[in-house]
C-alpha positions as CSV (number, residue, x, y, z in Angstrom):
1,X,0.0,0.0,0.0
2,X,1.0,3.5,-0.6
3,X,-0.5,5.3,1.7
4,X,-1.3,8.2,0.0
5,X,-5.4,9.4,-0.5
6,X,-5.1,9.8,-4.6
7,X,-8.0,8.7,-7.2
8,X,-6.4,9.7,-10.0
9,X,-4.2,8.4,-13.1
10,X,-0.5,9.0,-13.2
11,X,2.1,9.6,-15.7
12,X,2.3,5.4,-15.8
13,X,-1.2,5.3,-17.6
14,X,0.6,7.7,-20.2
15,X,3.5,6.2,-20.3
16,X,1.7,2.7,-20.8
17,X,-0.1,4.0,-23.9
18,X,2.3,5.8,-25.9
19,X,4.8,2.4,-25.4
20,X,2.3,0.2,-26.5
21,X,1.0,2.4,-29.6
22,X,5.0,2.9,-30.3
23,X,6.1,0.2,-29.6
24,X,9.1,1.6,-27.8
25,X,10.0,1.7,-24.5
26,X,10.7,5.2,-22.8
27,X,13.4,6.8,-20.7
28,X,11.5,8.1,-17.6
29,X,13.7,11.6,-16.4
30,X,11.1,12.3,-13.6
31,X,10.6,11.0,-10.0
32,X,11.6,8.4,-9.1
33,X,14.4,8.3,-11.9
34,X,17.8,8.5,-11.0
35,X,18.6,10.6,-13.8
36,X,16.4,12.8,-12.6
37,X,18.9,13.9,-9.8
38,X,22.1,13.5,-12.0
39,X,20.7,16.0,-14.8
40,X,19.7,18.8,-11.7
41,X,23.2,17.8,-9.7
42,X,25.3,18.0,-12.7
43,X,23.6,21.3,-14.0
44,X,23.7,23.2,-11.0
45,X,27.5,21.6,-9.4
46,X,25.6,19.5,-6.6
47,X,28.5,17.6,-5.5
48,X,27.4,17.3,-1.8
49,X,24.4,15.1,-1.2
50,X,24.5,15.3,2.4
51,X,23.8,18.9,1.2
52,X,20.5,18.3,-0.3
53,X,16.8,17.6,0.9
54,X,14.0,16.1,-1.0
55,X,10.6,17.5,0.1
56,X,7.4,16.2,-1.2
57,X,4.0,14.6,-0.4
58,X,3.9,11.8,-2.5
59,X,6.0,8.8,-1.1
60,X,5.6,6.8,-4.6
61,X,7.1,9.6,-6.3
62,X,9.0,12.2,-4.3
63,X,10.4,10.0,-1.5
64,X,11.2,7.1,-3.5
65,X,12.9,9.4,-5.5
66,X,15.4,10.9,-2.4
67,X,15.6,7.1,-1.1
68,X,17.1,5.9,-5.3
69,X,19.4,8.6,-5.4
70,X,20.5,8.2,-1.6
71,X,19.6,11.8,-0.5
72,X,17.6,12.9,2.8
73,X,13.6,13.3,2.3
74,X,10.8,15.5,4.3
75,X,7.2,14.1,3.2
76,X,4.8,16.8,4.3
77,X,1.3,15.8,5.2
78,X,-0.4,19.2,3.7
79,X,-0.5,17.3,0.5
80,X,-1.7,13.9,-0.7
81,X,-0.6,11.6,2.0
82,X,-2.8,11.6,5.2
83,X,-1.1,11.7,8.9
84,X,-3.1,8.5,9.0
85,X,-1.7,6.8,6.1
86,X,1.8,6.6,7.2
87,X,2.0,3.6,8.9
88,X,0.8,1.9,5.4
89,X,4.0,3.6,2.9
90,X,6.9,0.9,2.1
91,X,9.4,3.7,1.8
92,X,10.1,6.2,4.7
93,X,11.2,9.7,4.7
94,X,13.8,10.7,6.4
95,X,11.3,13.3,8.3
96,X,7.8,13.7,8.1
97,X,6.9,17.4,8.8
98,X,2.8,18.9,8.9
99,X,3.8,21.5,5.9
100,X,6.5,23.2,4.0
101,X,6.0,26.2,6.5
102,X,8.2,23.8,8.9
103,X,11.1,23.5,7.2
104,X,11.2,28.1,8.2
105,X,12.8,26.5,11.3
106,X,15.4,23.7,12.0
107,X,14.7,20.4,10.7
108,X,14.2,17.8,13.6
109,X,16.9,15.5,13.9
């Protein structure tokens, strides 16, 4: 389970389509891709990964992405996931924070 509150279709129903009517198989860039972080680390000199924080409500998408690249993660619960839902997600954050308006002060360690 994901744990997130979400009835909608995702990039994968897209994604699906266009490689069957094409009959070739994409190369995903977005969450959770690695290359994702290697195209944004190498473009902007991000050398330091201890340096950078992944923040995001979605656990399938934003905090997998932090926990493939090996960077820390904050999922905020002002989003799609529900303070409730937590205990179902298969990947954990590294913090879980009530909104972005908590990361004004100093992350909890």
């Amino acid at each position: 389970s994901s744990g997130i509150n979400a009835e909608y279709g995702g990039t994968g129903s897209v994604i699906a389509g266009l490689t069957e009517s094409l009959g070739v198989k994409p190369i995903v860039l977005g969450k959770p891709s690695p290359l994702m972080y290697e195209m944004i680390s190498s473009d902007h000199k991000i050398n330091d990964k201890t340096k950078v924080l992944m923040v995001g409500d979605n656990p399938l998408t934003d905090i997998q992405f932090a926990v493939n690249v090996g960077i820390d993660s904050a999922l905020v619960l002002s989003g799609i996931t529900p303070s409730d839902g937590l205990q179902d997600m298969n990947v954990k954050p590294t913090y879980i924070l009530e909104s972005v308006v908590d990361l004004m002060g100093d992350i909890p360690s």
